[in-house]
Every structure is written in structure tokens, then in C-alpha cells.
Jmol script that loads the backbone (N, CA, C; Angstrom):
load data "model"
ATOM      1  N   UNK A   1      16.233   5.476   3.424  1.00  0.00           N
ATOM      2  CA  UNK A   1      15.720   4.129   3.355  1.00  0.00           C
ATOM      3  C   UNK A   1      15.953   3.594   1.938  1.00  0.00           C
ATOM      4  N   UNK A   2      16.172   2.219   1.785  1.00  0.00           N
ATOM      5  CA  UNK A   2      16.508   1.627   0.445  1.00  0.00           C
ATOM      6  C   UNK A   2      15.113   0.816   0.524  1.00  0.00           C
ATOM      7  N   UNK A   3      15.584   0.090  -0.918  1.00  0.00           N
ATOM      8  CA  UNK A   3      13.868  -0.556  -1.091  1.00  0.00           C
ATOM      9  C   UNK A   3      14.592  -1.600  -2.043  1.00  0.00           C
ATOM     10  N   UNK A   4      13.957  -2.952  -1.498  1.00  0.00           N
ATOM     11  CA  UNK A   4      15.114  -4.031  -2.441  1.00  0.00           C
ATOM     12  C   UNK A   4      14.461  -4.266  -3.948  1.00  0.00           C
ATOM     13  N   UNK A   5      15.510  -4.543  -4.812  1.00  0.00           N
ATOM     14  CA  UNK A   5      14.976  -4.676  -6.301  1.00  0.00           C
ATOM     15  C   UNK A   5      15.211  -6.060  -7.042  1.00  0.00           C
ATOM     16  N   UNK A   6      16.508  -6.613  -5.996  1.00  0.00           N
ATOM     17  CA  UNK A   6      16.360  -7.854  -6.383  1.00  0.00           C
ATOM     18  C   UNK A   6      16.458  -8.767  -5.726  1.00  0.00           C
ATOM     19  N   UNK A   7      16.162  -9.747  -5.598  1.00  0.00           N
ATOM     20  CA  UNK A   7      15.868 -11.286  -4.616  1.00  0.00           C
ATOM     21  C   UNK A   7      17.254 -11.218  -3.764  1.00  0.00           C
ATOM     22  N   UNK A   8      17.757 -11.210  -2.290  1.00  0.00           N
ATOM     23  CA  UNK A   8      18.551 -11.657  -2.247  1.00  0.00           C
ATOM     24  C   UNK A   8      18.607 -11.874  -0.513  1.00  0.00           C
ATOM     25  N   UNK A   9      20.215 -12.973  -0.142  1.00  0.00           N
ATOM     26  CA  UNK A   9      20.388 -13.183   1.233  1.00  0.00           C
ATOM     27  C   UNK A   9      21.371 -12.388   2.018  1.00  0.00           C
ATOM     28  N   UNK A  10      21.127 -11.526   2.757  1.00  0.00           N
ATOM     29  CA  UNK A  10      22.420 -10.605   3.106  1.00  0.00           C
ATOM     30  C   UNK A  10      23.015 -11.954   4.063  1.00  0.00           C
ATOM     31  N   UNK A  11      24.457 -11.696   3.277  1.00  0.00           N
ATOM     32  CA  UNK A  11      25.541 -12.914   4.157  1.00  0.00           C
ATOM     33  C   UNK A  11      26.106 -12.181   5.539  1.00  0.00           C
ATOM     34  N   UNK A  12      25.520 -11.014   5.525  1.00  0.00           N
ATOM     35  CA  UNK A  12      26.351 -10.287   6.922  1.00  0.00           C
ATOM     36  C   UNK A  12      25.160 -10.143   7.729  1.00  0.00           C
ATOM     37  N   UNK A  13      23.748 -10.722   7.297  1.00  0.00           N
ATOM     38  CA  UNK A  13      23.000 -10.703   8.473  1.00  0.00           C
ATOM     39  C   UNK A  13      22.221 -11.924   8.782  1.00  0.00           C
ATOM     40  N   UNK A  14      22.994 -13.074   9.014  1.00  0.00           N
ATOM     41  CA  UNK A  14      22.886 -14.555   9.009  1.00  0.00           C
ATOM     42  C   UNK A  14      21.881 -15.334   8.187  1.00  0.00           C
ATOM     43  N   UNK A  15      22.325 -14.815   7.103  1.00  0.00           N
ATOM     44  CA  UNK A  15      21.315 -14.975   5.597  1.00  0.00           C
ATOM     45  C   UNK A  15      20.194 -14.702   5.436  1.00  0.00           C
ATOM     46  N   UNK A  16      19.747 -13.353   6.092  1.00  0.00           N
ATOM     47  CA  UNK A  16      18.703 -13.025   6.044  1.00  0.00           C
ATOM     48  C   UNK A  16      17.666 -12.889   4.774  1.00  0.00           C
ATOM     49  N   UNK A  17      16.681 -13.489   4.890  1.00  0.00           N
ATOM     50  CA  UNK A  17      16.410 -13.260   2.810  1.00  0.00           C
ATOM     51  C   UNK A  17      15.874 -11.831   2.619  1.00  0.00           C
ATOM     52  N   UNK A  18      16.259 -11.311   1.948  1.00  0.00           N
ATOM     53  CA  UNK A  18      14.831 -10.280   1.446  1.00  0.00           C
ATOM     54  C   UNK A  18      14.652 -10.536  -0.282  1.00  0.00           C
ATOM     55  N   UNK A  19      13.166  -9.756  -0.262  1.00  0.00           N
ATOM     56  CA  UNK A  19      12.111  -9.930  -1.316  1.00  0.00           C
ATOM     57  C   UNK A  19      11.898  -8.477  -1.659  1.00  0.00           C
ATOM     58  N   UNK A  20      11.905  -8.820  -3.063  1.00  0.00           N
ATOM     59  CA  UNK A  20      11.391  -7.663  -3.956  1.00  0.00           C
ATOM     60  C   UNK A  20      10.530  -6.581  -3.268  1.00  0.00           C
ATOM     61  N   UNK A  21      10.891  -5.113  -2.879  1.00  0.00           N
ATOM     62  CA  UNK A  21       9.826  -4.423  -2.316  1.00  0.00           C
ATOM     63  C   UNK A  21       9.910  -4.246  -0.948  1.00  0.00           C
ATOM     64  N   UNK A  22      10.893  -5.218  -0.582  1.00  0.00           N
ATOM     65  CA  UNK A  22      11.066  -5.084   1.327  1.00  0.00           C
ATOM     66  C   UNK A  22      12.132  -3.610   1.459  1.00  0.00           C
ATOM     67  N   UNK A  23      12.416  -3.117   2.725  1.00  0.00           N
ATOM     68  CA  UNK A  23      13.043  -2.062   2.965  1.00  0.00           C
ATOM     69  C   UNK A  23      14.158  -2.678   3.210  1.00  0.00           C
ATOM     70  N   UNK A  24      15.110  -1.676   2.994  1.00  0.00           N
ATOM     71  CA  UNK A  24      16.728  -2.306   3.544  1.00  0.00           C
ATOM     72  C   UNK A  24      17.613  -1.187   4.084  1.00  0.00           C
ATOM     73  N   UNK A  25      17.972  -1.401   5.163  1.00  0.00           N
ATOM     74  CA  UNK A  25      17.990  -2.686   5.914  1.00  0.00           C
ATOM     75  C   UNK A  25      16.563  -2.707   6.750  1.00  0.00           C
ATOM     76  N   UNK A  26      16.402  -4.458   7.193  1.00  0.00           N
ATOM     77  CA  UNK A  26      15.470  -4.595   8.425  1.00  0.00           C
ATOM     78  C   UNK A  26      15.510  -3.713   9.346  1.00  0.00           C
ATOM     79  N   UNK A  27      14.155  -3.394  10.375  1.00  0.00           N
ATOM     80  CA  UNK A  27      14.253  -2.768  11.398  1.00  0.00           C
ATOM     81  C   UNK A  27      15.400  -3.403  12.890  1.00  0.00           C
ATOM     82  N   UNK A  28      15.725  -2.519  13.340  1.00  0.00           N
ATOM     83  CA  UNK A  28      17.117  -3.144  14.065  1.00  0.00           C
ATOM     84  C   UNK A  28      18.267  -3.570  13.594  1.00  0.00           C
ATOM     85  N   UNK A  29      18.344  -3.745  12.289  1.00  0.00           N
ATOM     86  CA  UNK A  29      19.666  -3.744  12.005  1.00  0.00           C
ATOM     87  C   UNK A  29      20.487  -2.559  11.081  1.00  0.00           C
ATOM     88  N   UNK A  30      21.878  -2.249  11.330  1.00  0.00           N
ATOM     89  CA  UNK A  30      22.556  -1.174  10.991  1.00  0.00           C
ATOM     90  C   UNK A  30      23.147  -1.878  10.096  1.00  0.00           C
ATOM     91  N   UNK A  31      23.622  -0.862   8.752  1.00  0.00           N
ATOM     92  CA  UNK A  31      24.335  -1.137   7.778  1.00  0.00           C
ATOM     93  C   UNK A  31      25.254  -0.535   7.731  1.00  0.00           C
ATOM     94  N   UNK A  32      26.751  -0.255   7.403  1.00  0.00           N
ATOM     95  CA  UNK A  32      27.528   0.624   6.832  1.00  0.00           C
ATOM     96  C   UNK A  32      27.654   1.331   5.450  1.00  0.00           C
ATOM     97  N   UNK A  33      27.982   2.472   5.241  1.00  0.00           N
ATOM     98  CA  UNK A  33      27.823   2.897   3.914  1.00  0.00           C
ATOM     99  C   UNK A  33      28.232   2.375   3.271  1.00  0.00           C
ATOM    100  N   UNK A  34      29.757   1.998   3.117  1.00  0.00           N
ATOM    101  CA  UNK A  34      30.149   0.951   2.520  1.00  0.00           C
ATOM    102  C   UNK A  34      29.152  -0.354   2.174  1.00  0.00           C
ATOM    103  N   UNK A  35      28.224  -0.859   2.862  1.00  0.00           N
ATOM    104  CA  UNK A  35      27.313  -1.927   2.729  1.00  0.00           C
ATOM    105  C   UNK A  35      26.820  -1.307   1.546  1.00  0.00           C
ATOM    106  N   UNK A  36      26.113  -0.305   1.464  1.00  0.00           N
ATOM    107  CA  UNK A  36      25.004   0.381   1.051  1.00  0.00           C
ATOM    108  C   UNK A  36      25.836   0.110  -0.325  1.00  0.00           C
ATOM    109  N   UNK A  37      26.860   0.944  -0.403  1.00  0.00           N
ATOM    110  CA  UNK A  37      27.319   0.915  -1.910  1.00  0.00           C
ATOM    111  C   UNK A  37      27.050  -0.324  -2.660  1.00  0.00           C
ATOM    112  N   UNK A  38      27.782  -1.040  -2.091  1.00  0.00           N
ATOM    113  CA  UNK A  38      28.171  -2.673  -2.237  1.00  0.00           C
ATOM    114  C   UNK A  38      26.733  -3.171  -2.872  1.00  0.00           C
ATOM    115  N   UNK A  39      25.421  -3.457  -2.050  1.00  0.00           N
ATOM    116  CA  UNK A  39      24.619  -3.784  -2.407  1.00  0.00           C
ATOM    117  C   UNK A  39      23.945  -2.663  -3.604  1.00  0.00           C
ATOM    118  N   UNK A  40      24.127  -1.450  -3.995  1.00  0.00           N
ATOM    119  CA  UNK A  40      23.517  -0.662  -4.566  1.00  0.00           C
ATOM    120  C   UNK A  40      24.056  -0.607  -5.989  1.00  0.00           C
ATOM    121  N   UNK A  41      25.338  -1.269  -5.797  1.00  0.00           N
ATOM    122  CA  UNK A  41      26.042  -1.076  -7.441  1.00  0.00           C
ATOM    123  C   UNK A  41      26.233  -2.465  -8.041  1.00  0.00           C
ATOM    124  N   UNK A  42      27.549  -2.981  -8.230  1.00  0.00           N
ATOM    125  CA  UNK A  42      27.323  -4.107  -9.331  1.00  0.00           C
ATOM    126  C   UNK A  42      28.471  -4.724  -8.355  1.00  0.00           C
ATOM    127  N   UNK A  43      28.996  -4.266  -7.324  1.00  0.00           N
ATOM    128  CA  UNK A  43      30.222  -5.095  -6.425  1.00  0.00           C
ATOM    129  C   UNK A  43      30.170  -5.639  -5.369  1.00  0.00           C
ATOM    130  N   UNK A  44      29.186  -7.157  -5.987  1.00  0.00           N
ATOM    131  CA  UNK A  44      28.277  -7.739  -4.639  1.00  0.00           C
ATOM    132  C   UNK A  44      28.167  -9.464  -5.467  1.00  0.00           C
ATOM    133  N   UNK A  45      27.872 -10.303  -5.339  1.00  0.00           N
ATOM    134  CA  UNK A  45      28.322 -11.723  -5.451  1.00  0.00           C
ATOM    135  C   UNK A  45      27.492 -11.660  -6.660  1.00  0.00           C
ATOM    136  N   UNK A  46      26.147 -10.978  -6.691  1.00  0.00           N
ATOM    137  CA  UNK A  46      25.413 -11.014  -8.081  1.00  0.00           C
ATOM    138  C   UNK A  46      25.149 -10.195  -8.713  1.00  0.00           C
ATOM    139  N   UNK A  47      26.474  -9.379  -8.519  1.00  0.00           N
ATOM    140  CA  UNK A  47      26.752  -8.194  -9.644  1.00  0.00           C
ATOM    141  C   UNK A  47      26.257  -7.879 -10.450  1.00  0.00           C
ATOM    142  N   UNK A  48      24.848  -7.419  -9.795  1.00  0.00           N
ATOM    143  CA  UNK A  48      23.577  -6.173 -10.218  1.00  0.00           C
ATOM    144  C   UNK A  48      23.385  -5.805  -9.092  1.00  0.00           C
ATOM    145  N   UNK A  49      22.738  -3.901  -8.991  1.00  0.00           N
ATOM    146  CA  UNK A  49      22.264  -3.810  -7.990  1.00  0.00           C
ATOM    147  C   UNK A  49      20.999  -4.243  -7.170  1.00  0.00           C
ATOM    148  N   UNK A  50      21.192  -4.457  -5.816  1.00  0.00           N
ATOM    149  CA  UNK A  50      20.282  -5.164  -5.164  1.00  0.00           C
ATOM    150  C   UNK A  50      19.102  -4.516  -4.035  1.00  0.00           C
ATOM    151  N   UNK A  51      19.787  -3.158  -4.265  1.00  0.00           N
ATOM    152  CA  UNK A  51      18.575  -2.097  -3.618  1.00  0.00           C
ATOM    153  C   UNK A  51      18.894  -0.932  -4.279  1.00  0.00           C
ATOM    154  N   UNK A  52      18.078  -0.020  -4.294  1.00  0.00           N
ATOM    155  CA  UNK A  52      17.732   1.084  -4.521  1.00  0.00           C
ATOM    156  C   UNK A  52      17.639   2.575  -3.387  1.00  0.00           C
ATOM    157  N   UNK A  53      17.619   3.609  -3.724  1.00  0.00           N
ATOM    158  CA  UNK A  53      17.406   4.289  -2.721  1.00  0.00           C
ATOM    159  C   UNK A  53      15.761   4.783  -3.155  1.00  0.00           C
ATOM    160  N   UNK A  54      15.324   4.738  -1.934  1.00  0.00           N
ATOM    161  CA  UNK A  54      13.901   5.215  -1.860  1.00  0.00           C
ATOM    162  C   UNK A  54      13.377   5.822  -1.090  1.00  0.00           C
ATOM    163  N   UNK A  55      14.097   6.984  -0.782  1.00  0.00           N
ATOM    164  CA  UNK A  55      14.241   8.535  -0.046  1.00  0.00           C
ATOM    165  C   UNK A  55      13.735   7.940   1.602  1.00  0.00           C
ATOM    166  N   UNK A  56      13.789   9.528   2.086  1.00  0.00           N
ATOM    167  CA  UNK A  56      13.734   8.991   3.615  1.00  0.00           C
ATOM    168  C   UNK A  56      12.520   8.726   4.316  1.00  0.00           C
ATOM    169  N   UNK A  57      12.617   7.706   5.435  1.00  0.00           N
ATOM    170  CA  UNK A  57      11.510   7.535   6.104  1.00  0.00           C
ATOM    171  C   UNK A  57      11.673   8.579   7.131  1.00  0.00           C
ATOM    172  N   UNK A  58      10.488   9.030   7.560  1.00  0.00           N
ATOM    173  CA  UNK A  58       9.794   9.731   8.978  1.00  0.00           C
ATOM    174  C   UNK A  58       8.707   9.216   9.572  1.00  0.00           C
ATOM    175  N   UNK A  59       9.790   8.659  10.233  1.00  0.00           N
ATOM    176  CA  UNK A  59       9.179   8.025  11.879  1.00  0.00           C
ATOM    177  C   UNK A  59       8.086   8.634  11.954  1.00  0.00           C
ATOM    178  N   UNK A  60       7.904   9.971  12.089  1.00  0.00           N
ATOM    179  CA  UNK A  60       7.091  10.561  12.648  1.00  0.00           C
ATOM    180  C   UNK A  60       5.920  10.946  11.843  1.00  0.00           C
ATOM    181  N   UNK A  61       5.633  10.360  10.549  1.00  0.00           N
ATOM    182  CA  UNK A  61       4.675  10.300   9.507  1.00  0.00           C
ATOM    183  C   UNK A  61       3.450   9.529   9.995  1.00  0.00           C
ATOM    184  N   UNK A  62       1.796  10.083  10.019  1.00  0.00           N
ATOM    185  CA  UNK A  62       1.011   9.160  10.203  1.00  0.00           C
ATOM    186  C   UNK A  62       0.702   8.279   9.024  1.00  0.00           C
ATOM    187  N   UNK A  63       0.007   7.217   9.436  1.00  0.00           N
ATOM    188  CA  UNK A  63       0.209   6.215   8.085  1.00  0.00           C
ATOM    189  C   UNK A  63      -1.072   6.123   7.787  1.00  0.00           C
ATOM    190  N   UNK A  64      -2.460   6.758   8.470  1.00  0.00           N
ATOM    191  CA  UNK A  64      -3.708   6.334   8.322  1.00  0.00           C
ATOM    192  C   UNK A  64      -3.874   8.240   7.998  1.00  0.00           C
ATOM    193  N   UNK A  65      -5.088   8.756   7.417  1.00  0.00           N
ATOM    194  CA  UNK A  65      -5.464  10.386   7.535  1.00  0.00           C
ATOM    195  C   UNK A  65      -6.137  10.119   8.924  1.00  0.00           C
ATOM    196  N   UNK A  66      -6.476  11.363   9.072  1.00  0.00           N
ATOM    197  CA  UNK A  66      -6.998  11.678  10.647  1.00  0.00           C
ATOM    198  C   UNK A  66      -8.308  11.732   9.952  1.00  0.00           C
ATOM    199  N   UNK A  67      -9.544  11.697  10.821  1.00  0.00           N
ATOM    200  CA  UNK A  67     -11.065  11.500  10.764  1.00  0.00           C
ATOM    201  C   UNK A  67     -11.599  12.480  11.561  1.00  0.00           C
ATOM    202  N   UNK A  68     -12.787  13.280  10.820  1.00  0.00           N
ATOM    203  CA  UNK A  68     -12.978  14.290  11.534  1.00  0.00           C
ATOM    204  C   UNK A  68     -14.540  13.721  12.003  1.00  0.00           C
ATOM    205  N   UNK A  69     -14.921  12.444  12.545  1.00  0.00           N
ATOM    206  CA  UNK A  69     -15.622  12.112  12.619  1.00  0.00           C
ATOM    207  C   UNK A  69     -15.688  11.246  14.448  1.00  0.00           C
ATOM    208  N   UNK A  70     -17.059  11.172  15.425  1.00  0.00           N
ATOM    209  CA  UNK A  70     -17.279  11.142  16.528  1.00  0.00           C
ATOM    210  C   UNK A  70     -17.332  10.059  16.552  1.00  0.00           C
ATOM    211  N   UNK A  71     -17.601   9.174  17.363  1.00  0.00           N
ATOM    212  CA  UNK A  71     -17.274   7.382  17.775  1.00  0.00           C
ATOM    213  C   UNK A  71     -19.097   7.173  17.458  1.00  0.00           C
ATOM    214  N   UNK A  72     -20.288   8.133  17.726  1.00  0.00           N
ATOM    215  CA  UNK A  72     -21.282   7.820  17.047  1.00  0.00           C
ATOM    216  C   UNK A  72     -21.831   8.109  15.874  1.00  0.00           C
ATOM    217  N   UNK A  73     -21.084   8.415  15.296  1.00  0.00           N
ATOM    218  CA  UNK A  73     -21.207   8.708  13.491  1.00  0.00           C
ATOM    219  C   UNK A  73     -21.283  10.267  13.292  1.00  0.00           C
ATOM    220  N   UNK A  74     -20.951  10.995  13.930  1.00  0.00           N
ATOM    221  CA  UNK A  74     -21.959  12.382  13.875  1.00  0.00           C
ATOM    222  C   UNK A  74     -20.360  13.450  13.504  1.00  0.00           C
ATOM    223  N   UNK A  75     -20.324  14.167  12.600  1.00  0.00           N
ATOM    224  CA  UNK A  75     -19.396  14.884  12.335  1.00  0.00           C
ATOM    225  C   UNK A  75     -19.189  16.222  13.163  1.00  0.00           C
ATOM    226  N   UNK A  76     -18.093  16.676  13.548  1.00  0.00           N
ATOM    227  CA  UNK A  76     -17.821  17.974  14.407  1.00  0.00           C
ATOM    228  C   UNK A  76     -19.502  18.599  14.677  1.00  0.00           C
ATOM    229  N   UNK A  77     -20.071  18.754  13.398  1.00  0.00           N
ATOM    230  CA  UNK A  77     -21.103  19.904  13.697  1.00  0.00           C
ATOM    231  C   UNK A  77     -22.370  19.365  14.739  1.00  0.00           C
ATOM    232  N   UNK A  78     -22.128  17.506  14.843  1.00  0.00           N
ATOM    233  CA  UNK A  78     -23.496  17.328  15.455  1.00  0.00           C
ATOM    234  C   UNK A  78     -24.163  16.242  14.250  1.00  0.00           C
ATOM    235  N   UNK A  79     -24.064  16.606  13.326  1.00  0.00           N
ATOM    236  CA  UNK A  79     -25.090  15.802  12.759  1.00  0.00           C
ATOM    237  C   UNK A  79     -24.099  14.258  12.059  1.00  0.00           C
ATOM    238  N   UNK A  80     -25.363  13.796  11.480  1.00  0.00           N
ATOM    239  CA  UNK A  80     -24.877  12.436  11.406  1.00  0.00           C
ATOM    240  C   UNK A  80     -24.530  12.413  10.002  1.00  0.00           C
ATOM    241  N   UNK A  81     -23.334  11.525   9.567  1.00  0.00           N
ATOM    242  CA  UNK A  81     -22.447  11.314   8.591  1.00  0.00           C
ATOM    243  C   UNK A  81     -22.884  10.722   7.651  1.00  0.00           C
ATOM    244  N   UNK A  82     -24.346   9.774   7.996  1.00  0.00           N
ATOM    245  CA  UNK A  82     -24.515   8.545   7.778  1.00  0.00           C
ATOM    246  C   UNK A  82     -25.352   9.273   6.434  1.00  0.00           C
ATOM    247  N   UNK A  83     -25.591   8.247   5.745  1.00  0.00           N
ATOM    248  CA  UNK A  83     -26.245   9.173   4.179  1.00  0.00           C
ATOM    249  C   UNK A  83     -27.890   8.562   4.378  1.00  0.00           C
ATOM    250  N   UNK A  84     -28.813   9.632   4.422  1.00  0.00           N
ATOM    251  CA  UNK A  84     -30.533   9.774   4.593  1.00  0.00           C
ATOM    252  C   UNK A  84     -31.252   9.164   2.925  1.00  0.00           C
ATOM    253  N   UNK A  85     -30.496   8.968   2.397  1.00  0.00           N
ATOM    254  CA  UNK A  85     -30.401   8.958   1.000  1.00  0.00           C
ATOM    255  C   UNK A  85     -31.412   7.602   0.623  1.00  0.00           C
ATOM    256  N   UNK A  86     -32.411   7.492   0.464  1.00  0.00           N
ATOM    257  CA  UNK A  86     -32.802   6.059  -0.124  1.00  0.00           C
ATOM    258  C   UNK A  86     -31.799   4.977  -0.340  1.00  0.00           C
ATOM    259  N   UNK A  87     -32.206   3.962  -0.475  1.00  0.00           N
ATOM    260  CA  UNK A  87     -31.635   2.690  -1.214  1.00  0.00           C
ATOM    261  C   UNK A  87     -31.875   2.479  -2.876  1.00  0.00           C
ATOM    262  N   UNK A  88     -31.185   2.592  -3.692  1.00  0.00           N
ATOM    263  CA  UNK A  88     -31.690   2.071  -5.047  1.00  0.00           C
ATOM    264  C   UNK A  88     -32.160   0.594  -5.498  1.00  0.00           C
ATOM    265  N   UNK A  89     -33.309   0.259  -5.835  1.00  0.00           N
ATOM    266  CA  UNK A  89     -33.090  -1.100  -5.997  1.00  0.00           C
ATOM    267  C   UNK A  89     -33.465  -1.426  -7.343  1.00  0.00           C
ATOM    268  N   UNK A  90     -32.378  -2.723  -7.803  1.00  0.00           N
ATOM    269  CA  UNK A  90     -32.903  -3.112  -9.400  1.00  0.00           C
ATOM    270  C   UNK A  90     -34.057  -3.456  -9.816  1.00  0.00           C
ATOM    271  N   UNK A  91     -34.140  -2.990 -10.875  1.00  0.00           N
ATOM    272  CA  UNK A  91     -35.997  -3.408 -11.622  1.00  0.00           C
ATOM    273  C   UNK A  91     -35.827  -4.252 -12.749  1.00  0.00           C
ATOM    274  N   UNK A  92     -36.316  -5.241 -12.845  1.00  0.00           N
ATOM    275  CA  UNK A  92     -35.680  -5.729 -13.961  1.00  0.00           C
ATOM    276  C   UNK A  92     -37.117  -5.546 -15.172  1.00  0.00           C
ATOM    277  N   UNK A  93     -36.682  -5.627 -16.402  1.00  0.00           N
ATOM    278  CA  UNK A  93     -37.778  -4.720 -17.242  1.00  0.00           C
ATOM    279  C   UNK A  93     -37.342  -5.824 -18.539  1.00  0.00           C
ATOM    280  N   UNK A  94     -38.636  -6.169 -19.398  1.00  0.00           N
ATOM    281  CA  UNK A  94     -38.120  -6.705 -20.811  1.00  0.00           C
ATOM    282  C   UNK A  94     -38.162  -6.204 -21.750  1.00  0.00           C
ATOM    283  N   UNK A  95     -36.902  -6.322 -22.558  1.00  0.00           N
ATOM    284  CA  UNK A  95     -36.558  -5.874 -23.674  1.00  0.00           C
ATOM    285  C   UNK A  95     -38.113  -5.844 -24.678  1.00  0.00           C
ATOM    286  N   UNK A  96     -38.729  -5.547 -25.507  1.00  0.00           N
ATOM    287  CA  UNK A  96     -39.424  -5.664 -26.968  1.00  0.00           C
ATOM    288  C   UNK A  96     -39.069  -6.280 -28.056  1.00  0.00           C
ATOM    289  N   UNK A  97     -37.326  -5.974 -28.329  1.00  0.00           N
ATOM    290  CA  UNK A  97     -36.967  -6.129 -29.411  1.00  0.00           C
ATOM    291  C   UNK A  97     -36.246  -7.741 -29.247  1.00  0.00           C
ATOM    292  N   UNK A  98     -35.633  -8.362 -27.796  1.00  0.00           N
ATOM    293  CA  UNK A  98     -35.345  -9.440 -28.420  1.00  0.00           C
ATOM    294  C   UNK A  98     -35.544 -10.233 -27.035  1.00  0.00           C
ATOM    295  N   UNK A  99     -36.654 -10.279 -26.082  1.00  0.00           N
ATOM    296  CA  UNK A  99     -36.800 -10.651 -25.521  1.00  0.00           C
ATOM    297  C   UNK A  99     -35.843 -10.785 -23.790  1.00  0.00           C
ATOM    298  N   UNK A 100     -34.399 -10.275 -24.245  1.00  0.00           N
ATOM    299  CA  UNK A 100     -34.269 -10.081 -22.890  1.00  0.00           C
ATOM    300  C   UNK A 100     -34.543  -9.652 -21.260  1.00  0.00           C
ATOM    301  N   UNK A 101     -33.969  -9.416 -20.251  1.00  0.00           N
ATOM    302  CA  UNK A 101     -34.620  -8.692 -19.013  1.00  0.00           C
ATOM    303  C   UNK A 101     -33.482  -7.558 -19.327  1.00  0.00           C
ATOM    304  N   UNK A 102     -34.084  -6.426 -19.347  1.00  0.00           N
ATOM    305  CA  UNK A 102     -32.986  -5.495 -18.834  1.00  0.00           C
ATOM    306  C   UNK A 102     -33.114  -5.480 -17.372  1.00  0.00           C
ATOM    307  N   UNK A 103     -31.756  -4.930 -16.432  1.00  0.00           N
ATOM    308  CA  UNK A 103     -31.603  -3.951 -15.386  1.00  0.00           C
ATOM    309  C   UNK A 103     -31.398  -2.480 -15.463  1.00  0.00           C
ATOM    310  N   UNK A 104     -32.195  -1.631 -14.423  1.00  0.00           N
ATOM    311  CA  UNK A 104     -32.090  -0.970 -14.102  1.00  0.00           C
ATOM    312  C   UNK A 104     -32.572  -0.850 -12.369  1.00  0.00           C
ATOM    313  N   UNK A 105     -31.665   0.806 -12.431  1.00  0.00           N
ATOM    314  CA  UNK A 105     -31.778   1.429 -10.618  1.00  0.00           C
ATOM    315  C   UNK A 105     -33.057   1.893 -10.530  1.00  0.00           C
ATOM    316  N   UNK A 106     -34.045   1.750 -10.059  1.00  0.00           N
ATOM    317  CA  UNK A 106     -35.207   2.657  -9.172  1.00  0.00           C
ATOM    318  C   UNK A 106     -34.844   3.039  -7.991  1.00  0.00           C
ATOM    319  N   UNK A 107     -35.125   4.644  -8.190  1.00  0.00           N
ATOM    320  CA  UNK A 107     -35.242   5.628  -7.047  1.00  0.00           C
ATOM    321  C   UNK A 107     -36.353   5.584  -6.010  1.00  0.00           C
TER     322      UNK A 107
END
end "model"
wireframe off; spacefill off
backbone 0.3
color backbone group
């Protein structure tokens, strides 16, 4: 997979634009190596390169981690995920020395 680096319209795919950061080529369309060069070196209408290589994709890569967690909150063992933990809430307190409010967390 390539990864584009600079602004441009491929004229062989009915001026398709791509943007900084897009993959190249689009999904569904085939390139030739020859393409690849062309756009990758300096022998292309704006003679700089215009993609990069940015190693391979696998299809078969998940894109999210897996969750080891139940549709009602409760992890493999049964119990619940959810945190028993109090709420902290701010206290606000005045300074002595120059009259401000401080904040702070109470447990």
C-alpha cells in the first residue's frame, strides 16, 4: 500500500484527486508498477514524489481490539466491570493568605 505525500489528480483515473494521507491507489482501482514508479519518483508532471510506500495492508487485520466484556457489563468471571468506587466531588475552600477559593477532590 502507498500513502500520498503530495496533493495530486491521477490523469489515468479520470482526475481523481487525492489528499495528503489518502492510500494509493483507491479501493477498486489497479495500478501498474510502472504507475507506482512514476508517481513515487520525480518522473511525473510535478516532478516530486507523490506517494510513498507504506508497507502492506492485511485485509485480514481487525481494526477495533476485541473486548472481553458481556452485553451487560459483567466481565468473563461474572462480575460487573462497572467501577463501585465513589464519586469525587469538588470542595471549594478559601485561601487565608489572599482571599481566593481554592478547589479540591473530596472522597
Amino acid at each position: 500500500m502507498y500513502r500520498v505525500v503530495k496533493f495530486f489528480t491521477d490523469l489515468q483515473d479520470g482526475d481523481h484527486p487525492y489528499h495528503v494521507g489518502e492510500a494509493f491507489p483507491r479501493d477498486g482501482v489497479e495500478v501498474t508498477e510502472e504507475r507506482i514508479k512514476e508517481l513515487s519518483g520525480r518522473e511525473n508532471r510535478q516532478g516530486v514524489p507523490l506517494i510513498e510506500y507504506a508497507g502492506e495492508q492485511d485485509s485480514e487485520q481487525e481494526t477495533e481490539s476485541p473486548v472481553d466484556e458481556c452485553e451487560n457489563g459483567a466481565d468473563e468471571s461474572g462480575d460487573s466491570t462497572e467501577s463501585t468506587e465513589p464519586e469525587k466531588k469538588p470542595v471549594e475552600k478559601k485561601s487565608s493568605k489572599n482571599g481566593r477559593k481554592k478547589v479540591s477532590e473530596k472522597e
